[in-house]
C-alpha positions as CSV (number, residue, x, y, z in Angstrom):
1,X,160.7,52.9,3.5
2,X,162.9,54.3,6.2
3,X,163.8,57.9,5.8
4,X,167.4,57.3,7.4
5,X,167.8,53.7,5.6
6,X,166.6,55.5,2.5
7,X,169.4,58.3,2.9
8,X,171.7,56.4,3.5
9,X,172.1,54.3,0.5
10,X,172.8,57.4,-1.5
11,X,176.2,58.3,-1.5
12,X,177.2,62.4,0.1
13,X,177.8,63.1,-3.6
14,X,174.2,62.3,-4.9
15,X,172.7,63.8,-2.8
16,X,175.3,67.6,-2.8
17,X,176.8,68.5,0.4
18,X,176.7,66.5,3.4
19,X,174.9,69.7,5.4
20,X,172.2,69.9,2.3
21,X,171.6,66.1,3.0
22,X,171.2,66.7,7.0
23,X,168.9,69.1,6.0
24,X,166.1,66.8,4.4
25,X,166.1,63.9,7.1
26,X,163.9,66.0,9.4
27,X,161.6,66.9,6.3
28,X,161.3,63.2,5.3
29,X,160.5,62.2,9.0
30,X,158.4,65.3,9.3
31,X,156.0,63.7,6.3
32,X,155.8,60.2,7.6
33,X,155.3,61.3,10.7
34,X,152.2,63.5,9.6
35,X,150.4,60.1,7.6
36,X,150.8,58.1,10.7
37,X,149.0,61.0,12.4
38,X,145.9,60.9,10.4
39,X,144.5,57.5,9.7
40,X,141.7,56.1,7.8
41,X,138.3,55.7,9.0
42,X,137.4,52.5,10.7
43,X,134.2,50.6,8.7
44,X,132.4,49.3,12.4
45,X,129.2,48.3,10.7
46,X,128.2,47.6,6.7
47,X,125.4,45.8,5.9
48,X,122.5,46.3,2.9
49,X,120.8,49.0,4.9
50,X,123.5,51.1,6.3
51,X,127.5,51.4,6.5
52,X,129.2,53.0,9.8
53,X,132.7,54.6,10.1
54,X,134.3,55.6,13.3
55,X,137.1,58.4,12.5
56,X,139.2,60.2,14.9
57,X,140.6,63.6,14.8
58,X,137.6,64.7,12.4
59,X,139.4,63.1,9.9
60,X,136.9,62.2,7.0
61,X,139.5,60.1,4.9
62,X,138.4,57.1,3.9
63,X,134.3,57.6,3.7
64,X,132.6,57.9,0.5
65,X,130.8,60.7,-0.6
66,X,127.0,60.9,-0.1
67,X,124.7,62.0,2.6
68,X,124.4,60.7,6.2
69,X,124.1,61.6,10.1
70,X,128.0,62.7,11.1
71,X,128.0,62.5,15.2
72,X,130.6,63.8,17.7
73,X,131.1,61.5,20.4
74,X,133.0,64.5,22.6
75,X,131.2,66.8,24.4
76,X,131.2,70.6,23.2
77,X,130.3,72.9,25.5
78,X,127.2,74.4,25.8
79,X,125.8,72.2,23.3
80,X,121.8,71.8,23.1
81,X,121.9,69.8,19.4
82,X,123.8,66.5,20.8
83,X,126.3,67.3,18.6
84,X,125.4,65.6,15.6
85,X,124.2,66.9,12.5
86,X,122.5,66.0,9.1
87,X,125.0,66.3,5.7
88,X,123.7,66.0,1.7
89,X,127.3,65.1,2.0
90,X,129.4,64.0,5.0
91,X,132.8,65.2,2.9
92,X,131.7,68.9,2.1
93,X,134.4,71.3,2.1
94,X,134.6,73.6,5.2
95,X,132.3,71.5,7.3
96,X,133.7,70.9,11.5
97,X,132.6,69.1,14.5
98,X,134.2,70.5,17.8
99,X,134.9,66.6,18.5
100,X,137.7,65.3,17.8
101,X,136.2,61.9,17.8
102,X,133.1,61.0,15.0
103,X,130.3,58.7,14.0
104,X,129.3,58.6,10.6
105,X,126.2,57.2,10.0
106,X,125.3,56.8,5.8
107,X,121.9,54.9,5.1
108,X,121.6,52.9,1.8
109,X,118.2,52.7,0.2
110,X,117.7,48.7,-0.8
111,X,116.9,48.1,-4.2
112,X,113.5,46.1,-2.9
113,X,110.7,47.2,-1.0
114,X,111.0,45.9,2.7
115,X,108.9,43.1,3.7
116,X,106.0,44.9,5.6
117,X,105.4,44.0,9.6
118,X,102.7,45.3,11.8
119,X,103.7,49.0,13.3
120,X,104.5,48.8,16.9
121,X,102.1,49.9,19.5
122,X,102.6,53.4,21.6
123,X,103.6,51.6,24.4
124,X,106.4,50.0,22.3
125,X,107.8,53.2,20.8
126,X,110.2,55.5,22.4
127,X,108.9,57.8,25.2
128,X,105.7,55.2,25.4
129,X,105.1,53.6,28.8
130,X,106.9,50.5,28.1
131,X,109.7,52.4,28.6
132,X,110.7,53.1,32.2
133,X,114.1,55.8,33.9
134,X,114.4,56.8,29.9
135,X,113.9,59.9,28.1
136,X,114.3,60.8,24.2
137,X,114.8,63.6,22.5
138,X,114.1,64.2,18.9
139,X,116.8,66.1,17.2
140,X,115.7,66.2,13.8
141,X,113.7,64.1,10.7
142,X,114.3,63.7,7.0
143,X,113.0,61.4,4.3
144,X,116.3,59.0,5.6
145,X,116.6,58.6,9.1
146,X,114.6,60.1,12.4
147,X,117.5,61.1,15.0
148,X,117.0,61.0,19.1
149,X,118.9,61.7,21.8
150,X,118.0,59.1,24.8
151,X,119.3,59.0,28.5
152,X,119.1,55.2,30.3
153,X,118.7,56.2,34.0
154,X,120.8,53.3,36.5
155,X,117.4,50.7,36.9
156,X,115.6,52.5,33.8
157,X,113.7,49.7,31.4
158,X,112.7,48.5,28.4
159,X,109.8,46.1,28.2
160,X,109.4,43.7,25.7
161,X,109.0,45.6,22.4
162,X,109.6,45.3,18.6
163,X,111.6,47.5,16.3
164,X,109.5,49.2,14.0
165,X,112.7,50.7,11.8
166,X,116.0,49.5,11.4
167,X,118.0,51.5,14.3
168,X,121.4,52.0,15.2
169,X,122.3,52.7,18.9
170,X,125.4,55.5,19.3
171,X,126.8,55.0,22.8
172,X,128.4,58.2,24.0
173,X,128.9,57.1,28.0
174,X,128.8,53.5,27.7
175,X,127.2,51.4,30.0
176,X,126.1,48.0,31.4
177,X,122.7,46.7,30.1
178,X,120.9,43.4,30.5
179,X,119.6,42.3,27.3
180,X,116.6,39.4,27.1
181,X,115.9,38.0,23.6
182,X,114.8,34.6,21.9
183,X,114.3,33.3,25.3
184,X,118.1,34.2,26.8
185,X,119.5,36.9,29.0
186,X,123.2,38.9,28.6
187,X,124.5,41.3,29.6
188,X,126.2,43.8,27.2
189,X,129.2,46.0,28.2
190,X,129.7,48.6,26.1
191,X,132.3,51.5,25.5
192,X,132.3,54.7,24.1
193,X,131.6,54.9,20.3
194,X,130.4,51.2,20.3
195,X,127.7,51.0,18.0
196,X,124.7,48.6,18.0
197,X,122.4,47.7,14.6
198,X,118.9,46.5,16.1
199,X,117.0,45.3,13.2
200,X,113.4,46.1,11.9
201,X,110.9,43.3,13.3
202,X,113.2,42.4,16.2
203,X,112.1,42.0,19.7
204,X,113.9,41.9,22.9
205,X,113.5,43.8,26.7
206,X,116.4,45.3,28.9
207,X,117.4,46.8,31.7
208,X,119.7,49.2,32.8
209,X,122.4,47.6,35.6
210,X,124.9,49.9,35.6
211,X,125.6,53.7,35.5
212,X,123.4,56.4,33.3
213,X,123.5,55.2,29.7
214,X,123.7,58.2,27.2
215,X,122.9,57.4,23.0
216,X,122.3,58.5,20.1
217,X,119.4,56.5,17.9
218,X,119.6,56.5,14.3
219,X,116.0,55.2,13.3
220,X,116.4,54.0,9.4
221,X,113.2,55.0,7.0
222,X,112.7,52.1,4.3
């Protein structure tokens, strides 16, 4: 409703005093103003295996309770952790991310057993030689999800590999890449906090033709 419109309708003498009723306009304004200023978090990504919010402000409202990998996508200085962390539960009390800006990351465990596929070769897993201009950092491991930090140099590539977990790509920098899968080429242009769900058993190459490409991979456990 509109504070003034709502104001308005009331007559000087249900409301008191004409000053007492100048009084609360600012307040009511004041409140609105303060909802419009924290809004929900944005669902980017639900499917069986995982559910993504992007949230802005560190605002948590709108996620559900549970554990998951909570990721700042600004950069806080002197950082050596990539700025994302592992929660029980991504709403507990007291808990801050220097960013303003966030990825929240909350696996789901299906209720069947995953249909099994052969486990990639080294060459075909991060840091192995299929992978060329790229280095990864592991940040940490639980019984849920395996987190790196990866850096796609301009001309770095990937060659042809398969996903051995259900991953999701973070972009911090954004980035040109040219994808090649099923027999065709694109080229993806992506933004800051776009995020990418590669599946488990699925195969493509690409190449780096733009500027440094900075991520964050979520690597899903079954």
């Amino acid at each position: 409703m509109n504070p003034r419109r709502g104001i308005s309708e009331r007559s000087p003498r249900g409301w008191g005093p004409a000053a007492s009723a100048k009084k609360l306009v600012p307040v009511r304004i004041s409140v609105a103003v303060l909802f419009l200023a924290v809004p929900a978090a944005t669902v980017v990504l639900d499917n069986p295996h995982v559910r993504v919010y992007r949230t802005t402000d560190n605002s948590m409202t709108g996620v559900e309770h549970g554990p998951g990998v909570v990721i700042s996508l600004d950069n806080r200085p002197g950082s050596t952790d990539g700025n994302a962390v592992w929660m029980d539960n991504v709403l507990a009390h007291g808990f801050t991310l220097a960013g303003g800006s966030l990825v929240v990351v909350q696996p789901r465990r299906p209720n069947s057993l995953p249909v099994p596929i052969p486990a990639p070769a080294p060459s075909q897993r991060p840091g192995g030689s299929g992978f060329t201009g790229m280095s990864f950092t592991q940040l940490f491991e639980n019984d849920m999800v395996t987190l790196l930090r990866a850096r796609m140099e301009v001309g770095a590539t990937e060659a042809f590999h398969t996903h051995g977990a259900d991953t999701l790509v973070v972009h911090l920098s954004g980035g040109e890449i040219e994808d090649t899968a099923d027999g065709k080429t694109k080229v993806n242009r992506w933004t800051r906090g776009d995020v990418e769900f590669e599946a488990r058993g699925s195969s493509h190459s690409a190449r780096n033709i733009g500027k440094p490409v900075d991520v964050f991979l979520v690597a899903l456990k079954p």
